[in-house]
N, C-alpha and C positions, 0 to 999 in steps of 0.2 A: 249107213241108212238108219241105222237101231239111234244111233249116236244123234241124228240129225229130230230123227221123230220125239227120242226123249227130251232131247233140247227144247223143242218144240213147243209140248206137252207140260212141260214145266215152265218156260216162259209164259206161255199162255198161264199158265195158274197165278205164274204172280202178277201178269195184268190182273185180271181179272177181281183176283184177293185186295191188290191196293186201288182197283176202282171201290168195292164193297168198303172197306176200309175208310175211304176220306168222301164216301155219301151218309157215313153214320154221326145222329145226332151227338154233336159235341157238346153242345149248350157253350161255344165260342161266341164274343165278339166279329161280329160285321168284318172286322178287317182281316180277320182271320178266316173267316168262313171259304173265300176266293182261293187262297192258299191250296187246300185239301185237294180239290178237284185238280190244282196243277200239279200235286205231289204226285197223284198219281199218272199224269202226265208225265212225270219224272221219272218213272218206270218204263212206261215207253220207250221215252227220248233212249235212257241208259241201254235198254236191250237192244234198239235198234242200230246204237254205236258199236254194240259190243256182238250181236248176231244179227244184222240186220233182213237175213234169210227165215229166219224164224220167228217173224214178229207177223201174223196173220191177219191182214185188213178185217176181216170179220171180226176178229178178239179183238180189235182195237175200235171198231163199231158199237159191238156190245158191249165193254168197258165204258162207251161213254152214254149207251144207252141205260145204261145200270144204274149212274148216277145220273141222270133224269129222271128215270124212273124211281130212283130213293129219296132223290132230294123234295121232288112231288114240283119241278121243273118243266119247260116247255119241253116237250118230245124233238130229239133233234139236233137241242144245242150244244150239248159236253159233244155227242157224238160229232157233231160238223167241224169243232175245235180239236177235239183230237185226231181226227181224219186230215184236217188241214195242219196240225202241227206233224203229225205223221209224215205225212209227203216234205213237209220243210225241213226234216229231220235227216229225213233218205237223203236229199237231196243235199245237207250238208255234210254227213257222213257217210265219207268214198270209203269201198272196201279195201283195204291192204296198206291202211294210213293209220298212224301211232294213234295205239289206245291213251293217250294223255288224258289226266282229268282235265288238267285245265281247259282244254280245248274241248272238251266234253261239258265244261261246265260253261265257256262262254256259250259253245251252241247252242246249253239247256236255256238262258238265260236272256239271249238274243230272240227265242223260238216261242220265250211263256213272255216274253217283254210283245213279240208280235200277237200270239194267244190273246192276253188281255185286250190290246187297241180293240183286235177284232170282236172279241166278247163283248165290251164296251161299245161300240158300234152297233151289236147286235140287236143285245138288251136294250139299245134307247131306240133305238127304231119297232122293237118288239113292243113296249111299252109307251109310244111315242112321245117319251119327255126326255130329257139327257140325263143321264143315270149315273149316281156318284164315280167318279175315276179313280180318285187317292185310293177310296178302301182297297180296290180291285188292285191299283198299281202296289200299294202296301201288300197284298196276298200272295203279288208274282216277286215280290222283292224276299218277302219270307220264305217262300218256294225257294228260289234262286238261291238263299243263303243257307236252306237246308239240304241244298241239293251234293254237294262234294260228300256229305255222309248215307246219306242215302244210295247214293254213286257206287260207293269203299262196301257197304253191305250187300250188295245185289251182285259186286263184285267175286262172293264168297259164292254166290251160287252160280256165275260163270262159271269158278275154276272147278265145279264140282260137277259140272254136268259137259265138260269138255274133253276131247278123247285127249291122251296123254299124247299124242305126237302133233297134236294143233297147238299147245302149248308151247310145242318147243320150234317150229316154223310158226305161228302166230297166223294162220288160214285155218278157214271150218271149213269141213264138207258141207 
């Protein structure tokens, strides 16, 4: 239970940290900009592979409420995107199936490839004109390619917040 709660408690922080994180002004190009908000989508996606008991639809609300609210964004959007890549997440990764990056990384990439349509969809119905695609598909391409290291790092704080005998059977309480 201690195990499960501090799991918890710390996954929640690093949502949370890489929402704050990729709503701060970068002074980026346009193509990049789209990028950020999916990195931290990217934390998500990776915790939910790797614990997907401890990933708290509220911390994944607020995470996307955070960067609406930083980026000075409609209310609703990051949050509705990441609540919908959330469940498409769960739903591609089954419990007690190999942690592989690669398959972690087609997921991430298959999940910010549907992320974006839907963004793009969103944003030109919200604004009622059609809304550039390339940059946005350029942001989830740069996400997607920076995702396998992002992965390897969050990975460091799996093995540090996991009891020693989930380790070595590969199930969490």
């Amino acid at each position: 239970m201690l195990y499960w709660l501090l799991g918890t408690v710390v996954r929640s922080f690093l949502i949370l940290a890489a929402s704050l994180i990729s709503a701060m002004p970068w002074g980026l190009p346009v193509e990049f900009v789209f990028a950020l908000p999916l990195l931290a989508f990217a934390v998500i996606h990776d915790i939910v592979w790797r614990a997907r008991d401890q990933v708290l639809i509220p911390v994944v609300f607020v995470a996307g409420l955070l960067v609406d609210i930083l980026v000075n964004g409609p209310l609703g959007f990051w949050s509705f995107l990441f609540l919908l890549g959330y469940g498409m997440t769960r739903q591609l990764a089954k419990p007690n199936q190999p942690q592989q990056l690669l398959r972690r990384w087609t997921s991430y990439s298959l999940v910010a490839l549907a992320i974006t349509a839907i963004a793009w969809l969103v944003g030109s119905l919200y604004f009622l004109k059609l809304v550039a695609f390339l940059p946005m598909l350029f942001g989830a391409g740069l996400a997607a390619a920076i995702y396998p290291i992002l992965s390897l790092l969050l990975g460091l704080s799996h093995i540090a917040i996991t009891k020693p005998e989930d380790e070595l059977t590969g199930s969490e309480a």
